[in-house]
N, C-alpha and C positions, 0 to 999 in steps of 0.2 A: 504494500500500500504506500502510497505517495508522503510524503513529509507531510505536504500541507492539510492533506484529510486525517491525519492522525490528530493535530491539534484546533481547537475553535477556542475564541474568544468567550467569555463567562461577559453576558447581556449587562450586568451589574459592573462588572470591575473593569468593563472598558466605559461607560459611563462614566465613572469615578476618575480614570485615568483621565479621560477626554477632560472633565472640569478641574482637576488639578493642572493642568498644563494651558486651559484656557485663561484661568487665575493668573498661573507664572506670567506669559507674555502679556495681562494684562497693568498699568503703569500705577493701577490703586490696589496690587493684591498685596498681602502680606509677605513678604518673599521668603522669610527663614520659617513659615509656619509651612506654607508651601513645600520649602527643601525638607523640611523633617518628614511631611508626610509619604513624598515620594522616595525617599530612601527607607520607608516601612513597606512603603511595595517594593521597594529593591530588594527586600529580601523572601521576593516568593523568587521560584524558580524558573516560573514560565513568564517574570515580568518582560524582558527582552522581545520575547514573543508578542505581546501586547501592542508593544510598543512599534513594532514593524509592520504589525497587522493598521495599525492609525496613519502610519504611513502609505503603504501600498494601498489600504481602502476604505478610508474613514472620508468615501466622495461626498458626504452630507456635511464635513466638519471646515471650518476654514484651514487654509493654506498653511498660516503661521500657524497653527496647532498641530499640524503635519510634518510641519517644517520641524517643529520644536521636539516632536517626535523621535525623528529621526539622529536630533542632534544628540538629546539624549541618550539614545540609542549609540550613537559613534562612542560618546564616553564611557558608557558602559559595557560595552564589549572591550575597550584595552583592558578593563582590572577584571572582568568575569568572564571572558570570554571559555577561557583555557576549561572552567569549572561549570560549565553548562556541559548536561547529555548531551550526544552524538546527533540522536532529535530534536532538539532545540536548536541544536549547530545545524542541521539542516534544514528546517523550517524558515531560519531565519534568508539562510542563501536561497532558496528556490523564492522566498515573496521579494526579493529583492530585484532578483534579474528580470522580470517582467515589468518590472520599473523604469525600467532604464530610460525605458521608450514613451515616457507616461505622458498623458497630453499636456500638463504642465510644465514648467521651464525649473518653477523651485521644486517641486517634489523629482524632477531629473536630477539636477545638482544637489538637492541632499543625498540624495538615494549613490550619485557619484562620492560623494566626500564617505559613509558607509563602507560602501562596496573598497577603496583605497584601504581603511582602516583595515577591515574586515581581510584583505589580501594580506597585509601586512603580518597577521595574527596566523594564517593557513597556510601560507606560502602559495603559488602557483602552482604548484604540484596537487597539493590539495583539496585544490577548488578549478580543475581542467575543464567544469560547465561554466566559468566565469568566461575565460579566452571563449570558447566557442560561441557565450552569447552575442561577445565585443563582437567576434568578427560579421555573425551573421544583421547584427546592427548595421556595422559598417559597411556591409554590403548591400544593403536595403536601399530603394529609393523614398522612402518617408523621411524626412526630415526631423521628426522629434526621436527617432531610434538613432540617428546618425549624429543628432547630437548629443542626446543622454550617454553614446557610448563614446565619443570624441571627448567630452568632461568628464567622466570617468578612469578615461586611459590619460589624458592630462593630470590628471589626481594621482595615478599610481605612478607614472613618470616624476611628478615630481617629489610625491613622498619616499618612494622606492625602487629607484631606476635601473637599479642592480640587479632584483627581484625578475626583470622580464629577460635579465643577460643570463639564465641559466638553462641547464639542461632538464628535460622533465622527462620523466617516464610516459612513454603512450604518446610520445610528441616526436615527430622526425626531423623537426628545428627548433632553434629558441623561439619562444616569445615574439622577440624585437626582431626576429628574420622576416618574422610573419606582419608586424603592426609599420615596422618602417618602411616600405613597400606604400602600403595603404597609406599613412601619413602625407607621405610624398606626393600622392595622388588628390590628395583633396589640398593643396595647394591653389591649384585648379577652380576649387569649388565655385560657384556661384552664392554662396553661401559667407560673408564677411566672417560670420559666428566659428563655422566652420576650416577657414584659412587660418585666423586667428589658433585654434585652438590645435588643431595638427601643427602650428610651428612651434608655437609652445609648447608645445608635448617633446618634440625633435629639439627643441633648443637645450630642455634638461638634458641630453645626451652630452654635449660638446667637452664639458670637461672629462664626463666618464670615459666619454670616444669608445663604446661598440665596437664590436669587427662589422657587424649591421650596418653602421651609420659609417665606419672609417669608409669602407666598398662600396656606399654609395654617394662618397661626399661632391661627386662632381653633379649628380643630378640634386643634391641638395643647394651646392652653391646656385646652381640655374636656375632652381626654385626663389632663392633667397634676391637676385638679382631680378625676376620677374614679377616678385611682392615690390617690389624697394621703392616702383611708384602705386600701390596702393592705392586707392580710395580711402581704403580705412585708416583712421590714425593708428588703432592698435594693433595694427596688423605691423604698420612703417615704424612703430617702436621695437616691436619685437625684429625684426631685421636690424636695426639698428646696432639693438642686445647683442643678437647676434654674433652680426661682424669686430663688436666690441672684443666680445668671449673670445673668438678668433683669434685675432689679434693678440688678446695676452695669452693665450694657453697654447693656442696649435697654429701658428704664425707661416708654419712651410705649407700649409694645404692655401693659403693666399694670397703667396709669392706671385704664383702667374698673373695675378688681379691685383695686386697692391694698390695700383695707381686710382683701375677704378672705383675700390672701397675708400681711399683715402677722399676721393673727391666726392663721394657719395657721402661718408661723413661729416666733411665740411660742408657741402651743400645741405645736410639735414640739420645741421645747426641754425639753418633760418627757415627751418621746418613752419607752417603756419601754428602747429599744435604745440604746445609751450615742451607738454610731454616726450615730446621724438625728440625737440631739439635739444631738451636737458638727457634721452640717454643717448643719442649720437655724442655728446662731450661726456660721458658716466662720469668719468675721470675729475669733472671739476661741479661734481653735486654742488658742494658745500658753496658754491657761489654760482648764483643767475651768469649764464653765460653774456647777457648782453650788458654787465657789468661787470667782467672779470678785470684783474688788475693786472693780467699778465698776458698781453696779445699775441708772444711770442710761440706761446704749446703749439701750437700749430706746425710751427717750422721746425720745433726741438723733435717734437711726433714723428713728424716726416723721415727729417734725418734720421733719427734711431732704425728707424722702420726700414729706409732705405738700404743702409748702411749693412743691419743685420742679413735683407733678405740677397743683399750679393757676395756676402764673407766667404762663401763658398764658390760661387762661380767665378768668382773675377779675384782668386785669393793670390794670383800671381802679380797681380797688378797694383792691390792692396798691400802684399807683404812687406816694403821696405816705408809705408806709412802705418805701420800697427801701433806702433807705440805711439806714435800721436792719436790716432782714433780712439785709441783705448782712454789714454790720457783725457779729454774729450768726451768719454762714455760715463766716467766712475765720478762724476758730480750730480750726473742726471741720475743715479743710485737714489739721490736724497731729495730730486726735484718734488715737490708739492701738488702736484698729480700722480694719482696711483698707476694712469695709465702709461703713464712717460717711465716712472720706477720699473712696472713688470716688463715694458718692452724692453728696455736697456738692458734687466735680468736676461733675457732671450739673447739679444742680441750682443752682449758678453759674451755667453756660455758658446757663441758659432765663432769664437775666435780664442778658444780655451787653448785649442793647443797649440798656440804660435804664442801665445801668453808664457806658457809653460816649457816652451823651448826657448824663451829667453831668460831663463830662471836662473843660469849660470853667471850671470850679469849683475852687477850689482844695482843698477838699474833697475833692469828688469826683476830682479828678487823682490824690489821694493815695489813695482807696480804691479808684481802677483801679489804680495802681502795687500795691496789696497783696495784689489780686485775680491779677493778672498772676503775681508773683512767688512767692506760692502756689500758683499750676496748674505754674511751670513746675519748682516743690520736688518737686511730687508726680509731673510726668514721670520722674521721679529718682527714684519711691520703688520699695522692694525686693519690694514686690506685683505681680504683674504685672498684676491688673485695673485696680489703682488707676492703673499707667503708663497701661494702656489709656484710663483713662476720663480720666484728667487729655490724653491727646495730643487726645482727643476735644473735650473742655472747651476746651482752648487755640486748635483748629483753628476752633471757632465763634467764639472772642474775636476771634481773627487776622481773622476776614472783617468784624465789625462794626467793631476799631477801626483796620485800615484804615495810613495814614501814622500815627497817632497811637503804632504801634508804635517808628517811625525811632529814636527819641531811647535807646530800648532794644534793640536790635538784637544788641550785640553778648554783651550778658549774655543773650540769646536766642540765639545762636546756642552760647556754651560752653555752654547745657545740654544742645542737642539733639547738640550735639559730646558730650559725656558720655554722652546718652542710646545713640549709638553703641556705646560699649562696653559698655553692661549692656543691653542688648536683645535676647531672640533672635529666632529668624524672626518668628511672627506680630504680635508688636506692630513689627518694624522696617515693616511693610510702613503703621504706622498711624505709624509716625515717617514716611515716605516722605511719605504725605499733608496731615502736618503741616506737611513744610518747605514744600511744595509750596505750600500755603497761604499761608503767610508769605511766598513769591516773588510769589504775585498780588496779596495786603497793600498790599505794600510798594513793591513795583512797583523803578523805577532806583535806589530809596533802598538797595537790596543790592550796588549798583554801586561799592565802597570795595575797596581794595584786601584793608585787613586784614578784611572781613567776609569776604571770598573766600578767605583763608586760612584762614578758621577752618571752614568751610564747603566747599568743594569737595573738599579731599583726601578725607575719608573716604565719600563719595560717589562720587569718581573710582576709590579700593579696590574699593569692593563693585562697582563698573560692569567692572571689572578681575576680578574675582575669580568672580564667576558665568558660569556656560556658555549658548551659546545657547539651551539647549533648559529652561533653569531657571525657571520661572515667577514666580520673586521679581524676577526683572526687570520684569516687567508694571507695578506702583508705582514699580517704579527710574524707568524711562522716562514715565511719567506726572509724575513728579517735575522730570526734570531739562527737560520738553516749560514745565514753569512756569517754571524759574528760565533757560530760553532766551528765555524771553518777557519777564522781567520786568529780566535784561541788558541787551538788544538786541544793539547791534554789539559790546559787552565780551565778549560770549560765544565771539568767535571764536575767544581761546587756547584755547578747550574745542573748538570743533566737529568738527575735521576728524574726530579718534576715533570720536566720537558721531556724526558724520553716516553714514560707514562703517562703523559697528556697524549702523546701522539699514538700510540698502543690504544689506549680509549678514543678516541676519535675516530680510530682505523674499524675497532670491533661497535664501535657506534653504528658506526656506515655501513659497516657489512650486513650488521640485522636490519638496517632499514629500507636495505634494499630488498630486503625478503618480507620483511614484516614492519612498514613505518609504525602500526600502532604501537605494536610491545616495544620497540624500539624509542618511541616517542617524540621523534622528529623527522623529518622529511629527510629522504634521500639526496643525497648534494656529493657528487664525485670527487670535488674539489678539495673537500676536507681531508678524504685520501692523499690524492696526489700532493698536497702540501703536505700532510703528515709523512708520506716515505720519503719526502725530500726531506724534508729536516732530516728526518732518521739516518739520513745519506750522511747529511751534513757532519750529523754528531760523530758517524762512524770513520767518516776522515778527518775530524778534529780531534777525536779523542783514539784513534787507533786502536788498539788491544784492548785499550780502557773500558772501553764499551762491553768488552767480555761478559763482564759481573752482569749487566741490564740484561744482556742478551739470554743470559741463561735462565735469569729468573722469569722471564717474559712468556707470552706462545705466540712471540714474533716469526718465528719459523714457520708455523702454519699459517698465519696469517698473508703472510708475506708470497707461501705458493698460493692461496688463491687469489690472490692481487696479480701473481704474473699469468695466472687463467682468467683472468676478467674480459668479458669485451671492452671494454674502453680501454682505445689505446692510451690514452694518456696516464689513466692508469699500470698500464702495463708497462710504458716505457718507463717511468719511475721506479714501476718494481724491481724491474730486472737490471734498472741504476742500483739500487739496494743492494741486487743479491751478488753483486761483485762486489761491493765497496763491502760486506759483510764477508765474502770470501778471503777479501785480501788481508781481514782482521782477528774474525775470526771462526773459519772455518768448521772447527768440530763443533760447531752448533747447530749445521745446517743439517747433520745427520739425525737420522737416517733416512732425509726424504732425497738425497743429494741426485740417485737416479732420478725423481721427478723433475726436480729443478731441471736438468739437463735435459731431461724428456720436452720439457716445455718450453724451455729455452729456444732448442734445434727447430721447434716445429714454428719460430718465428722465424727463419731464414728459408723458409722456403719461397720460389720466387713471386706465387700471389701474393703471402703476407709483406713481402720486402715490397712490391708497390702498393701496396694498401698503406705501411706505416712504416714506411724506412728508417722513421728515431726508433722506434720498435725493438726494427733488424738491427739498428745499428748498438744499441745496449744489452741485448741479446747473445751478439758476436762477440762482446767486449766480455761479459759475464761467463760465457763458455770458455772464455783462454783464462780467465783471473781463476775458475774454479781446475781448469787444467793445470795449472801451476802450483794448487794447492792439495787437491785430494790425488794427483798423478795416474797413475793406473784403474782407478775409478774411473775415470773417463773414455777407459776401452769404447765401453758397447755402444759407443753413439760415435766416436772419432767417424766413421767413414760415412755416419747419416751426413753427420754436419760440413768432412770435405765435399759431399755432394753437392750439398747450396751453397758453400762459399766458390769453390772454382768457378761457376756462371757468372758470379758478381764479379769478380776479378775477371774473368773474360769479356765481360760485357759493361765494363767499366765507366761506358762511355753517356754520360747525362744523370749517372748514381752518385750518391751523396758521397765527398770527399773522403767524407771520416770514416762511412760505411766500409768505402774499401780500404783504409789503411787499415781498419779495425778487423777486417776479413785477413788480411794479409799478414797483421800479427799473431791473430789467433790459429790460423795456418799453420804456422811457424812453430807455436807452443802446442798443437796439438802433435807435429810432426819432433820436437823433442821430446814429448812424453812418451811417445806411441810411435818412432821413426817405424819400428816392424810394420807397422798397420799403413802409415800413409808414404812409404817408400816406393811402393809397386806402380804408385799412381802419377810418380812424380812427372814423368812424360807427358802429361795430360793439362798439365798448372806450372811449369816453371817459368814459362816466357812470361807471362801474365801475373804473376807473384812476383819474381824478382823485377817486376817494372814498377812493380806498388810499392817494393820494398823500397827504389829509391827515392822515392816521394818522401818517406817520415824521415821524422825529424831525430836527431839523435838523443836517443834515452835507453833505458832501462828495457821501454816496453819493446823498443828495436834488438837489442841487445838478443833477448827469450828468442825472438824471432827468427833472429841468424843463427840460436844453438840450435832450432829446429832445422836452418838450411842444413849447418855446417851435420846434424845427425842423418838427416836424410839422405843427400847424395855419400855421405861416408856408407849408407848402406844397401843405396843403390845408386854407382856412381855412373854406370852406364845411361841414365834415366836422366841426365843432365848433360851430359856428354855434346849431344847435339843444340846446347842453349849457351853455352858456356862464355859467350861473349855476354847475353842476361845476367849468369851469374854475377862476369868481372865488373858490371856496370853495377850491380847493385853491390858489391865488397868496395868497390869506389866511394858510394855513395855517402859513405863514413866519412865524418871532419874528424872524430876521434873518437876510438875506443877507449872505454875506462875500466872493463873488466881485462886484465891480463889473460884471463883464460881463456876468454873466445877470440880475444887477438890469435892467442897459440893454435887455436881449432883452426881458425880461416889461412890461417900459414899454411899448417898440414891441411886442407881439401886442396888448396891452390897447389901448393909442390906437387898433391898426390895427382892431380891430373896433367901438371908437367911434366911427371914423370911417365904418367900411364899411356900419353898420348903416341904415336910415333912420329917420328921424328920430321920437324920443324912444323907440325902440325900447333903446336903452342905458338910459336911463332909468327905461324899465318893468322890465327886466332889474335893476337897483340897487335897485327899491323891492321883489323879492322873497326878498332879503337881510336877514340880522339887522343891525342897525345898527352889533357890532363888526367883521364881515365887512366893510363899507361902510369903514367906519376904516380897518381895513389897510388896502385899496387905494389908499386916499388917498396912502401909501408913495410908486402908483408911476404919479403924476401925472395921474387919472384922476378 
């Protein structure tokens, strides 16, 4: 039976409800005799219900008592919602959504402002007849359905725009794949209400920036440029908005148009509507534009703007006037418009690393020190774009200048300690990013006692302070997955929390993917895949260390069916995990280590390597770290896994970079562990290996690679024979070895095929080498 026929209104107590709330909005009731009463029906169980039935159909009652209804109702679902039956919870969504479309304008916009809360409290997952009432709204040609569901999707845009950027069970796109399409279309409308309310809905995106809205920004600027002469004033403010947000936040999607946004701004500054032309200048609110004291913004705007969007195309032309430009840029840090501060923030951070390669300078040391100390005044500043754009600024400085930060560290870290207390949600989660950055920077140079004081406490708060099911964790844990890494083993006073926060979160998500109720939140992917990352994190910051967590945990099953999930994203994290736990600590992975392996191999096969090649490519990486470690355990899959790695390496051609050096290393280590097993085959893969082999770079993971060459042709040397210039190109391909013992290895295979070969056959073989080729070998006595 239907939600709505399970419950009816009682004749009497929606009477009583009806004249309590006529009372309230009228301006002679009592108003606390009033309040007390209606919070003694707060406490029946089916008030809410009441209250929604006055709203969707109390057509005898006035408007404002409907309205008031409803508003009530919005408050009363953030504190009771959670603690209402599952019927009442549904009673209330099903009288809602036939609302939407109601023949009046306020009983739509309450019934939108509702519906927004009411998402907020269920998630989208949740509530999947909400989206499909929106769309079939949307699609309709009645006009009160298209706009009850346009004010309503404006209302969850702007309360909760993150909410439509997820993935949903039963849904084969997000949300905002589905509504930005349709936004963009009612552009167009004939409808003011309508344009109006689609670009405000699409405007809350700009700072979040969607992959939705990024993919479609070219037909939104065209939108944006076809509104910009309007009819409507509030249509020509919201473009305005707009291209403001633009401008400070995502400055390169405007480049190509600079000129004509710049002029359209200035032109809308003598907008007839007072409204457009105070937000075409946003920047200078606090004073009536046609009274400013300072006529020059304009020109300072321009130039900033100008300046920034050619730092890159014309940086050959610019470079021997940087330091005057910069000179030039870092007073406008502190100009008196927030618009001129965030642009200059942008337009700094497109010239960081000519900045930072003049650091050697004493000069230039002193005009990064000004430049630094500038972006991190305006982190601090009481704008919130400007905070935005200066954390943005700084997080680019942080990756160019690297250790050059160390020496300031600590006056870098009280601001973003400051920046903690004046930040709200969405720029904290661009503070998040910022430190984050600064931990990869700086790397063990964060490793001081008092930097860790000034830095961990209010990050271990907010770690403290948010719920599992909070999505502001997502940057949290991205965050602290950097500064695990950039500790190492100091990080241990932090982990155990941290490691078991991430353990719960993982077995949160796994049962709610099977069961949200007993689980008691909504399924969200993401919590995962941040969760093994950190876990990644911990296990490369803390090495060994991590052993003690490891054991005590049921990380290990966990973790195989993470690398069995359909989501790749999920996957490619897992199987990041299950090597960076290999290379630590191995004997914890038994005794599922055949499966891992099993599960591993069967992402190299050649459908799954073009379906998700980070996939394949952490998959290949996780099969050589576990060959290295359990040895002869990796028998009975060696010849699955040369099976799909040889096609990669032969067919190398438009595949991911890393995929095949990481094919070509692991190659390599399977063929040391197991030469018997991949020796027979070596005729089949040499030419196409030793061409991958000279591509990397020299480390450690090259080194394994060539003990597997130098084992393989040792045990089938005939099977290389006919490649043997591959070989010499890839023993070349060494600037320097650092293990003495495979220097000695690759000495004996090279003599042993000089000597095996007959005579001057080596020699013809050396004359079909470049001469630096020739050189190197000479290294290794040949």
């Amino acid at each position: 039976m239907a939600a709505a026929a399970l419950w009816q209104p009682r004749e009497e107590g929606l009477r009583e409800i009806c004249g309590l709330l006529e009372q309230q909005i009228s301006p002679n009731g009592d108003q606390a005799r009033i309040w007390q009463q209606l919070q003694q029906y707060n406490r029946l169980a089916d008030f809410n219900n009441y209250l929604v039935f006055i709203l969707a159909h109390a057509v005898g009652k006035s408007l404002e008592v409907r309205q008031a209804a409803g508003l009530l109702l919005k408050n009363n679902l953030r504190t009771t919602f959670s603690s209402l039956s599952s019927s009442y919870r549904q009673y209330i969504k099903s009288e809602l959504l036939p609302c939407l479309g109601a023949s009046d304008r306020t009983v739509r916009s309450t019934v939108g402002t509702v519906v927004s809360v009411l998402l907020q409290l269920e998630t989208v997952a949740g509530w999947p007849e909400l989206l499909e009432a929106l769309a079939q709204c949307l699609a309709s040609n009645d006009f009160n359905h298209m706009e009850g569901a346009m004010d309503a999707i404006y209302k969850i845009c702007e309360d909760i725009p993150e909410e439509l950027d997820v993935d949903v069970p039963g849904l084969s796109e997000r949300p905002i794949n589905i509504f930005v399409p349709r936004l963009l279309q009612f552009f167009q409308s004939p409808h003011a209400i309508l344009r109006k309310l689609s670009l405000s809905s699409i405007n809350q995106f700009i700072v979040f920036m969607p992959t939705a809205l990024f993919m479609s920004m070219d037909q939104y600027l065209q939108g944006l440029f076809h509104l910009a002469q309007d009819p409507s004033a509030e249509v020509r403010k919201l473009v305005c908005s707009a291209f403001v947000q633009l401008i400070e936040v995502r400055p390169t999607f405007l480049e190509p148009h600079l000129r004509n946004v710049i002029e359209y701004l200035l032109q809308a500054n003598k907008d007839p509507d007072d409204e457009v032309a105070l937000e075409a200048c946003e920047f200078c609110l606090q004073q009536k534009s046609s009274t400013t004291s300072d006529s020059s913004w304009k020109e300072r705007e321009a130039a900033v703007l100008a300046i920034g969007a050619v730092a890159e195309g014309c940086i050959n032309g610019l470079y021997p006037h940087i330091p005057e430009i910069v000179t030039f840029l870092i007073p406008l840090l502190d100009d008196k418009f927030p618009l001129i501060r965030s642009i200059t923030c942008w337009t700094l951070s497109r010239f960081s690393k000519f900045i930072i390669q003049n650091i050697g300078h004493r000069d230039g040391y002193e005009q990064f020190d000004k430049v630094l100390m500038g972006v991190l005044r305006r982190i601090l500043d009481s704008n919130k774009r400007v905070q935005e754009a200066a954390c943005s600024a700084f997080a680019t400085l942080e990756e160019e200048a690297a250790e050059e930060l160390a020496p300031r560290l600590e006056i870098i870290l009280q601001h973003l300690l400051c920046a903690f207390g004046k930040y709200q949600r969405r720029n904290l989660r661009i503070l998040y990013d910022a430190i984050g950055t600064l931990a990869d920077a700086v790397g063990s140079e964060l490793n001081q006692p008092k930097y860790l004081d000034i830095l961990m406490p209010p990050l271990i708060a907010k770690w403290q302070q948010l719920a599992n099911t909070d999505k502001d964790l997502f940057p949290l844990l991205e965050c602290f997955t950097s500064i695990a890494q950039a500790l190492g083993p100091a990080f241990s006073q932090f982990a155990e929390p941290v490691f078991q926060r991430c353990i719960s979160l993982i077995e949160i998500q796994q049962l709610a993917k099977v069961d949200h109720v007993t689980a008691g939140v909504q399924y969200d992917k993401e919590f995962i895949v941040c969760s093994l990352d950190l876990l990644s994190g911990l296990a490369e910051g803390l090495g060994s260390g991590i052993e003690t967590l490891v054991a005590k945990s049921n990380l290990r099953d966990l973790l195989l069916q993470c690398c069995m999930d359909q989501a790749t994203d999920i996957r490619q994290s897992a199987l990041a995990l299950l090597g960076d736990l290999a290379k630590v600590c191995p004997v914890h992975l038994h005794p599922r280590i055949p499966d891992f392996l099993r599960v591993a191999a069967e992402q190299l096969n050649i459908t799954a390597v073009k379906e998700a090649v980070s996939v394949a490519n952490n998959a290949c990486w996780a099969i050589g770290e576990l060959a290295v470690q359990v040895r002869q355990e990796i028998a009975p899959v060696v010849l699955t896994v040369i099976s799909y790695l040889v096609p990669i390496l032969q067919n190398a051609e438009g595949l991911n970079k890393s995929l095949r050096e990481n094919s070509a290393i692991t190659l390599g280590r399977l063929g040391w562990i197991c030469p018997e097993l991949v020796a027979p085959h070596v005729g089949h893969f040499i030419q196409p290996w030793c061409t991958a082999l000279c591509m990397i770079r020299d480390d450690y993971e090259k080194e394994d690679a060539f003990r597997g060459l130098c084992a393989i042709v040792r045990t089938n040397p005939q099977g290389a024979v006919n490649s043997l210039s591959y070989l010499c190109k890839a023993v070349a391909s060494w600037h320097e070895i650092q293990s003495e013992d495979l220097h000695n290895d690759i000495c004996q295979v090279l003599n042993g095929y000089k000597q095996m070969l007959p005579n001057g056959a080596w020699e013809q073989c050396m004359s079909t080498l470049e001469p630096p080729v020739v050189q190197r070998l000479s290294r290794f006595q040949v």
